[in-house]
N, C-alpha and C positions, 0 to 999 in steps of 0.2 A: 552442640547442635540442639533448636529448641526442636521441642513433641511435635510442634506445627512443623517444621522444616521436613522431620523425618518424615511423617506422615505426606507432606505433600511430594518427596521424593520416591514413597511406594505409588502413590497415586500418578505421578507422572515420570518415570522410567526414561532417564538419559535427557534428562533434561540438564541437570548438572555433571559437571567433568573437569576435567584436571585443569582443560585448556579451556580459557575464555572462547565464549562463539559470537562469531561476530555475523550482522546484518546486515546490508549494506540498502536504504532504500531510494531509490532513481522513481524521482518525479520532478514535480512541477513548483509552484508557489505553494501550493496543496502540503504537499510534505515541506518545503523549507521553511514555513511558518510563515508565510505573509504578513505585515500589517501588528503581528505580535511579538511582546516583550519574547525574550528568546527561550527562556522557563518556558511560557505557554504555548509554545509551537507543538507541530505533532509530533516530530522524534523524540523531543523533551520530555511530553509527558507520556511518551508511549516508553519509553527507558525507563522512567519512574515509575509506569505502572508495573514492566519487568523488574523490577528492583524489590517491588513490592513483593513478589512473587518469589522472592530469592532463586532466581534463577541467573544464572552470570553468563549476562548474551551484553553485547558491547552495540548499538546500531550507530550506522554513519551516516550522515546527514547528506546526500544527493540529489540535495531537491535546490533545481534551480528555478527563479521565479522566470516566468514566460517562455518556459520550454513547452514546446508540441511532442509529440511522440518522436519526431524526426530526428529532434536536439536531444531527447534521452537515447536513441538509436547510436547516435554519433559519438555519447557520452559512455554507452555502456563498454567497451573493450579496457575502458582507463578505471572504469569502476568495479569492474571486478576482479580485483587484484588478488593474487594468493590467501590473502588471510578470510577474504570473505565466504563463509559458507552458507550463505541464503542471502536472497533479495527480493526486497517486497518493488513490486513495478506500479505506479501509481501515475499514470499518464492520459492525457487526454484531452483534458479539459480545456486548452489553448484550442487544441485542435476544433473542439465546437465553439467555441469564441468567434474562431476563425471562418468557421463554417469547412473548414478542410474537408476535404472528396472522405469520404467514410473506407472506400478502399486503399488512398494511401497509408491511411493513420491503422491499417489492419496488416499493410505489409512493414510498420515500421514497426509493432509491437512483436510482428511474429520473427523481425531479425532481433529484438530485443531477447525473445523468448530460446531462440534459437543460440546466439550467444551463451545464454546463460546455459543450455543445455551443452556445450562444448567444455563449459567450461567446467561440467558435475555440478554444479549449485539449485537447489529448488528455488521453485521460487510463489511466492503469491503475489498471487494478479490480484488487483482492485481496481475494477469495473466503475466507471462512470455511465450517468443517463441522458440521452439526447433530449432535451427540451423538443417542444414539439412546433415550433417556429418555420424550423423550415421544413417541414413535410413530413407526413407518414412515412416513406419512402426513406429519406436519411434516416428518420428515426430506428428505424426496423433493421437499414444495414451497419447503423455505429453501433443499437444496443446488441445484436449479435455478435459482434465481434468479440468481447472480454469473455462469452462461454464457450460459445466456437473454439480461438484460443489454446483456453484453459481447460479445454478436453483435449485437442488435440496433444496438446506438450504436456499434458498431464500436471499440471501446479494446482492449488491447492485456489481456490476462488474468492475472493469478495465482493458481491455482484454491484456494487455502490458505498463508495466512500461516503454517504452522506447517512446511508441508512440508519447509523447511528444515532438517528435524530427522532425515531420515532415517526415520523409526516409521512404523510401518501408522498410519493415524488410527485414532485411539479409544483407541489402546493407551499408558494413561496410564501404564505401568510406566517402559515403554521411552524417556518423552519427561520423565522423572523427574528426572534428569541435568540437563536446559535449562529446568526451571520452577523460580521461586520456592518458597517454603512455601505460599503460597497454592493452588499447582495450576492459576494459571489465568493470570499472569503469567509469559514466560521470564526467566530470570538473565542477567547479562551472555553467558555463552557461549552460551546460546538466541539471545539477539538476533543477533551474531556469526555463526551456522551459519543465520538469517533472512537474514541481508545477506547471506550469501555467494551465496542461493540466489536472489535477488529481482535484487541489485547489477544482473547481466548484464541483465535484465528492463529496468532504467529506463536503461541506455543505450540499449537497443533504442525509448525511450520517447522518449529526446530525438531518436536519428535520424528517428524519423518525424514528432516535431512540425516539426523544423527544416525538414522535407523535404517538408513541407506549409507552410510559411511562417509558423509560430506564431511 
């Protein structure tokens, strides 16, 4: 065992264990890597940046492209199978595509969340921003929802996937740099400045499941 390893084992307490920990993350094109070589998706390098970290967490890639909250709702009973002991929930973002009613896409996350709570697993939410297109109004009842939420069921929060970027939200110049051509996908080094900013988050995710017994 190197000085680094042990040292980061007193520093973070049950984070390693006998038994591989597995994550299971349920999203969108978002998590299943859109548009990228398969290395530079976000599970990939979010695995590598745990690897980095020597910690032995296994994540599974449930991220379908052009899922709404609906289609991970429908997805989630099949995806949390015995072995998984956390799951990051990363949905939404079809839903404002879509312009979806802000209270459906609130009762689909909360059977998402509600699942996951039957079934012992924690889990972190990662919060999306409503663009401000279609009204104050939408905007105020979809960005409520991911804290709302993630108080109520108690998970551990990430208030925007993208914040990793550095940019005011909204400010599509400045977050130009880490998107595809599309605008609505990041490139490989969006994803990258994503993990960097989320990574600390889902250790913080495994100390608590482990620390609850998951």
């Amino acid at each position: 065992m190197s000085k680094a390893f042990a040292l980061f084992l007193l520093a973070a307490p049950g984070l390693a264990s006998a038994e591989e920990f597995v994550i299971a993350a349920l999203g969108d094109s978002l998590t299943q890597g859109y548009g990228l070589a398969q290395e530079d998706g976000f599970v990939p390098q979010l695995q590598a940046w745990l690897d980095a970290q020597e910690v032995d967490v296994r994540l599974i890639n449930a991220g379908v492209s052009g899922d709404t909250t609906a289609g991970g709702l429908s997805r989630v009973a099949w995806t949390l199978t015995p072995e998984v002991d956390a799951m990051i929930v990363n949905l939404g973002g079809n839903d404002l595509l879509r312009g979806l009613d802000p209270a459906a896409s609130r009762n689909n996350i909360e059977g998402i969340l509600e699942a996951a709570r039957a079934a012992d697993v924690e889990v972190l939410l990662v919060g999306m921003q409503a663009p401000g297109n279609f009204g104050p109004e939408f905007k105020q009842a979809f960005d409520a929802i991911y804290p709302e939420l993630s108080d109520r069921y108690d998970t551990i929060l990430v208030p925007d996937f993208f914040a990793g970027f550095g940019t005011a939200p909204g400010d599509l110049a400045a977050a130009r740099p880490y998107m595809q051509p599309d605008g609505i996908h990041p490139n490989a080094e969006g994803v990258g400045r994503i993990v960097a900013s989320i990574g600390p988050v889902v250790l913080d995710l495994i100390r608590r499941a482990e620390s609850n017994g998951s």
